[in-house]
C-alpha positions as CSV (number, residue, x, y, z in Angstrom):
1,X,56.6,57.2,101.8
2,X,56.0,60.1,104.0
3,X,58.5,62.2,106.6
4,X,61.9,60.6,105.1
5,X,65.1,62.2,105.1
6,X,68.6,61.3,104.9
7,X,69.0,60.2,108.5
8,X,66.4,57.6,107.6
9,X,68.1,56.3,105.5
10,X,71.6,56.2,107.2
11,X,68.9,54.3,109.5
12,X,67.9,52.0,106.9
13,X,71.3,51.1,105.6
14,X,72.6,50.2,109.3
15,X,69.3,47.9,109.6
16,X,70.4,46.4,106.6
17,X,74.1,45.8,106.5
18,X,73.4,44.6,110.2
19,X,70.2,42.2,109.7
20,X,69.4,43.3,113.6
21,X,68.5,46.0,115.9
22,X,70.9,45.6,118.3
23,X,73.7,45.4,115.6
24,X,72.5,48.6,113.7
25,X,72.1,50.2,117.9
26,X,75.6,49.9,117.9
27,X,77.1,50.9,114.6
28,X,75.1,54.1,114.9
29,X,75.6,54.2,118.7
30,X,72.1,54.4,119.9
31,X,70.4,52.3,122.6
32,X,68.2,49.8,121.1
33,X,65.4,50.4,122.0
34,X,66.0,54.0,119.7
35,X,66.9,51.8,117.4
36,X,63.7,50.0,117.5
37,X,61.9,53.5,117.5
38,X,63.6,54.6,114.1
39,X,62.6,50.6,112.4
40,X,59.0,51.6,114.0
41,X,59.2,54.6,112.3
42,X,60.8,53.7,109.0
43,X,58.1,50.5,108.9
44,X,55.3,52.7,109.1
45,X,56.8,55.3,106.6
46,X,57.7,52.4,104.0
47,X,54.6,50.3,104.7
48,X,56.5,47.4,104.8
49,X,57.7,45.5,108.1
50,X,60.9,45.1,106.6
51,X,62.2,42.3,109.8
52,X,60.2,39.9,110.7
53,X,60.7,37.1,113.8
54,X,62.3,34.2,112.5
55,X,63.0,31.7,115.5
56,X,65.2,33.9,117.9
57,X,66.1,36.3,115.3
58,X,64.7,38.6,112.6
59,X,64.8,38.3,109.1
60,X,64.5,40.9,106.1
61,X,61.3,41.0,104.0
62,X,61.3,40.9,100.1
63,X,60.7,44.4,100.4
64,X,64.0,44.8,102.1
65,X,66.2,42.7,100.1
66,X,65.7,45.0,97.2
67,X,66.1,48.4,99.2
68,X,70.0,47.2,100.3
69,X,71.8,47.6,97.3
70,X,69.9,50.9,96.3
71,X,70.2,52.5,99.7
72,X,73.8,51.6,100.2
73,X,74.6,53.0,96.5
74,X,72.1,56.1,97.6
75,X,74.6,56.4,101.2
76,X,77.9,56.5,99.1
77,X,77.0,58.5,96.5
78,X,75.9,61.1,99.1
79,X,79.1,60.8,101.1
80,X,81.0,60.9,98.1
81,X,79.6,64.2,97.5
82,X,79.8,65.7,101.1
83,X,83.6,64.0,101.8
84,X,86.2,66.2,100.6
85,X,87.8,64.3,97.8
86,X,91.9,63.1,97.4
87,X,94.0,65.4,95.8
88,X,95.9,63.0,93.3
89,X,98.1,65.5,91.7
90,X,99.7,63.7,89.5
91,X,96.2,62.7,87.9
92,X,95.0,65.7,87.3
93,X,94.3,67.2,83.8
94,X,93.0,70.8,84.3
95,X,94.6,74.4,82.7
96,X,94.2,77.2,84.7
97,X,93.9,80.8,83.6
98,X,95.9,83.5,85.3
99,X,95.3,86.9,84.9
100,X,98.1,89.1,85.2
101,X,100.8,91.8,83.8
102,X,103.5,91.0,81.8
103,X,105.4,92.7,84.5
104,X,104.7,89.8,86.8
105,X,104.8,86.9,83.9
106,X,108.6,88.0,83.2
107,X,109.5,88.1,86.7
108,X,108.4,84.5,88.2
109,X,106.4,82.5,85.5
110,X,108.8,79.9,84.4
111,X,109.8,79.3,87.9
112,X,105.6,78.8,88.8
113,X,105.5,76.2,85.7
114,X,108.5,74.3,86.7
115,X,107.7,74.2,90.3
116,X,103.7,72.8,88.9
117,X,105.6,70.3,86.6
118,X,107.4,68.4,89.6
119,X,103.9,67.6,91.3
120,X,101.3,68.2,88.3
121,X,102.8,67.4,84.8
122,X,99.0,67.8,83.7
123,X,98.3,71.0,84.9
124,X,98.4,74.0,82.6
125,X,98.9,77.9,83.3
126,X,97.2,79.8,80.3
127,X,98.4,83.9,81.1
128,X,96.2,86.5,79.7
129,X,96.6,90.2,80.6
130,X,94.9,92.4,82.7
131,X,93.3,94.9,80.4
132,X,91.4,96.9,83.3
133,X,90.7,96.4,86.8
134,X,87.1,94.4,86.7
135,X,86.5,91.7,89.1
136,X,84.2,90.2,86.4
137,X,86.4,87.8,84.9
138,X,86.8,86.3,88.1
139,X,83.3,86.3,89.1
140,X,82.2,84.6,85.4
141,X,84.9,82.1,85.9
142,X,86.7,82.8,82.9
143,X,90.1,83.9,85.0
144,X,90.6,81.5,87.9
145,X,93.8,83.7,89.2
146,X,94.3,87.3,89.5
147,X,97.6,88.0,90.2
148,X,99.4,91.6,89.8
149,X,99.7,95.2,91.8
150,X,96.8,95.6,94.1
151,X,94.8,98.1,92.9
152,X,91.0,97.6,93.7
153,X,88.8,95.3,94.9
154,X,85.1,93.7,95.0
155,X,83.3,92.7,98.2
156,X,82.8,89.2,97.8
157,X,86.2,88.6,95.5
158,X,89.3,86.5,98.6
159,X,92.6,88.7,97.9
160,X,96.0,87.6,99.1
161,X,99.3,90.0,99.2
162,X,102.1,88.1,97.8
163,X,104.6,90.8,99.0
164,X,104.9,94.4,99.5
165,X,107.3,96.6,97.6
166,X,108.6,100.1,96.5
167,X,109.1,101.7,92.9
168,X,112.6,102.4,92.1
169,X,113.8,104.9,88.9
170,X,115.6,102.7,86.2
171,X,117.5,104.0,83.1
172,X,119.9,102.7,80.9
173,X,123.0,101.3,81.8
174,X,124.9,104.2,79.9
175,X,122.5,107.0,81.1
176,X,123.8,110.6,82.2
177,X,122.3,109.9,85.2
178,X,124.1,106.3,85.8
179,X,127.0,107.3,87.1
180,X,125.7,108.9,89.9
181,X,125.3,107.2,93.5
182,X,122.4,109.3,94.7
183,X,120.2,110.8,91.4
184,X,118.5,114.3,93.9
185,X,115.2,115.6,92.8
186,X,116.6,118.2,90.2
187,X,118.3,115.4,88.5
188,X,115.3,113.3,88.2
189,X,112.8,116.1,87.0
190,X,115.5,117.1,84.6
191,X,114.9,114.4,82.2
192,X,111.7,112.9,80.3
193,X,109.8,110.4,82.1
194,X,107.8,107.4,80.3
195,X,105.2,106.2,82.8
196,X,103.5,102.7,82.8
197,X,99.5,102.4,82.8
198,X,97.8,100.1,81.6
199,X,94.9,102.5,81.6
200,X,96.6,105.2,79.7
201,X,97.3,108.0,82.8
202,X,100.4,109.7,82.7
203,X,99.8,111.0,86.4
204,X,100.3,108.3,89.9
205,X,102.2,108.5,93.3
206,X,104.8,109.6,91.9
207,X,103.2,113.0,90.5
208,X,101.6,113.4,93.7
209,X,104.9,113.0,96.2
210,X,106.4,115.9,93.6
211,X,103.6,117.7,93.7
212,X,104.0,117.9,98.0
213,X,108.0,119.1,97.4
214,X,106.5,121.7,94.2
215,X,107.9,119.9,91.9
216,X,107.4,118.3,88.7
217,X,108.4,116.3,86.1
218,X,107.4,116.0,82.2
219,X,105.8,112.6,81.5
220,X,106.2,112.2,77.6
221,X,105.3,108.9,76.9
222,X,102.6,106.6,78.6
223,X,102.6,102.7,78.0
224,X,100.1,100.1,79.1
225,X,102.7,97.8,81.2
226,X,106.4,97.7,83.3
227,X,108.1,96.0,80.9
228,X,107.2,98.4,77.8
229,X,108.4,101.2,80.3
230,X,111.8,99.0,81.2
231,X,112.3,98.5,77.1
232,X,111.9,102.4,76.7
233,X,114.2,103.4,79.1
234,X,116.9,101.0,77.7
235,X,116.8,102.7,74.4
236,X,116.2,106.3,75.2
237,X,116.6,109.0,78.1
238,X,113.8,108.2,79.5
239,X,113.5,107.6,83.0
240,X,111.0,104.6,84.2
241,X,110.0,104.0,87.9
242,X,109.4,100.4,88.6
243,X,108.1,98.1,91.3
244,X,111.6,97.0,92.1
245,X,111.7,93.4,92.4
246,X,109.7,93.5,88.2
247,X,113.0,95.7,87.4
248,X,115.6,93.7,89.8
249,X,114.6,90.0,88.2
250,X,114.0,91.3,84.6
251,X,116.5,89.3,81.9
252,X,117.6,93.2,81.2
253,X,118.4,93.6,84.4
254,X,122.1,94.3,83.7
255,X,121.1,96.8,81.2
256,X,119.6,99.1,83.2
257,X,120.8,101.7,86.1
258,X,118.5,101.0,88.8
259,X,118.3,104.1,91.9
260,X,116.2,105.5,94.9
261,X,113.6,107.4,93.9
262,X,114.2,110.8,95.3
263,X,110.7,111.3,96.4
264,X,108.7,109.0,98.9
265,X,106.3,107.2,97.5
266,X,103.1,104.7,98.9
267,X,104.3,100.8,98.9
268,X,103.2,98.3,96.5
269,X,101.3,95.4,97.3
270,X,101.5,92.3,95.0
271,X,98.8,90.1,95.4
272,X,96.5,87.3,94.0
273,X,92.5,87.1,94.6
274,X,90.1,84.8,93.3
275,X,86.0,84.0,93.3
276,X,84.7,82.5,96.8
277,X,83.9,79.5,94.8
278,X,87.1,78.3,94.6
279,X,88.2,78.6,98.3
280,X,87.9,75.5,99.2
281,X,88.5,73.5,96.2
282,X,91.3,71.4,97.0
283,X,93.6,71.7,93.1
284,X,93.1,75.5,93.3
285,X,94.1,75.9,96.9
286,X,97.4,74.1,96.3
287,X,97.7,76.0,93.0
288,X,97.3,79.1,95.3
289,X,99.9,78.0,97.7
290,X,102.7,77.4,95.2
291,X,102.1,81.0,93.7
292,X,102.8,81.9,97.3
293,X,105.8,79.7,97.7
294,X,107.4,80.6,94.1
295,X,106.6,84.5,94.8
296,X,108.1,84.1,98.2
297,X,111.3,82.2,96.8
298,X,112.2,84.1,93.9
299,X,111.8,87.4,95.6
300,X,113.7,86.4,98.2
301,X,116.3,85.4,95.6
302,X,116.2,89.0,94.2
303,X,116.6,91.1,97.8
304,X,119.8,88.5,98.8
């Protein structure tokens, strides 16, 4: 069996679902005598005549009889693999690992996993934090979802913003500082600072916008998320600056004072990236769009 591919076989399985040239000509479209060429071709590369004249017509050889089943099973399995496949949601039985901040888990999880349980009951979101900003996880395949404060990037990894936003200043509901409309630099320098970093820096936008009006303020207590710094400001003096929808939509909400900052600072992008891999892959593309749709709805929620 020499000089075969898969065309010769689409060839092959037309000649044999049809039981004629001219019949196989038209399901693939071709004149017949192209036809004939390809069963001249496929006769020669078989070593087998496969038709032979029967009165007016042609009939198929032993040899042919047994290819028809295997070569029509050989055709579907190969379409199955090339043809994009149904997304039965309901069916599906996968868990999916997000990688995020707990900032972000606070602030719209629940409404992701109810808005997954309508369509998917059998999906599952398993959240793990974001310890650093490594794209390895996603390139391994042991996160399928990154989802957080865009802060880095690798090459080949697809990134999507969710939305962009500013930090605001938060501190406790009976604060100093709370009863004042506008809180002015000398106000907000005056007071310890806790800062949130997951990497353990007490420095960030912030520092550097004071730095350009020569000022400066006394960071005395770093913690490794947004909601550690939210929970320290609600029990101290401390003053916390957070992305503002994380400090808007938090349960604690109406514990907190939340103001301007009174220094401009870069915007925040929110966003989700994932491994090429998955691009196309139908359950993770609509898994992708309703993180889109739930970010976009419940941050609407928090700006009206």
């Amino acid at each position: 069996m020499k000089n075969l591919d898969l065309n010769h076989l689409i060839d092959l399985d037309a000649l044999l679902s049809e039981g004629s040239v001219a019949g196989a000509a038209r399901r693939l479209n071709l004149s017949a005598p192209a036809m004939s060429r390809r069963l001249s071709h496929l006769r020669h590369s078989l070593g087998d005549p496969l038709f032979v004249q029967a009165g007016r017509g042609l009939v198929p050889t032993q040899r042919a009889l047994d290819l028809r089943e295997r070569v029509r099973t050989l055709i579907e399995e190969v379409r199955g693999i090339l043809t994009p496949p149904d997304l039965e949601l309901a069916q599906v039985e996968r868990t999916f690992t997000l990688r995020t901040s707990d900032g972000v888990i606070g602030t719209w999880a629940a409404a992701l996993c109810a808005r997954l349980l309508e369509q998917a009951p059998g999906i599952t979101l398993r959240f793990v934090l974001r310890p650093k900003k490594s794209m390895e996880a996603l390139r391994s395949g042991e996160v399928d979802l990154d989802l957080g404060v865009l802060d880095g990037d690798a090459p080949e990894i697809k990134t999507q913003t969710l939305l962009k936003t500013h930090f605001m200043g938060v501190v406790r509901a009976d604060h100093p500082l709370a009863g004042s409309e506008y809180i002015d630099l000398a106000q907000f320098i005056a007071w310890p600072h806790v800062n949130a970093s997951r990497r353990g820096v007490a420095g960030g936008p912030i520092d550097d916008a004071l730095a350009a009006s020569s000022a400066k303020r006394r960071v005395a207590l770093v913690v490794p998320s947004f909601q550690a710094a939210m929970a320290m400001a609600m029990s101290s003096d401390f003053i916390a600056a957070i992305p503002e929808p994380f400090a808007r939509w938090s349960p604690n909400s109406s514990q907190l004072h939340i103001f301007a900052l009174p220094v401009d600072t870069p915007s925040v992008s929110i966003a989700m990236s994932w491994h090429p891999r998955h691009d196309a892959e139908p359950v993770h593309r609509w898994l992708r769009e309703q993180v889109r749709q739930t970010t976009a709805s419940v941050f609407q929620a928090v700006a009206d």
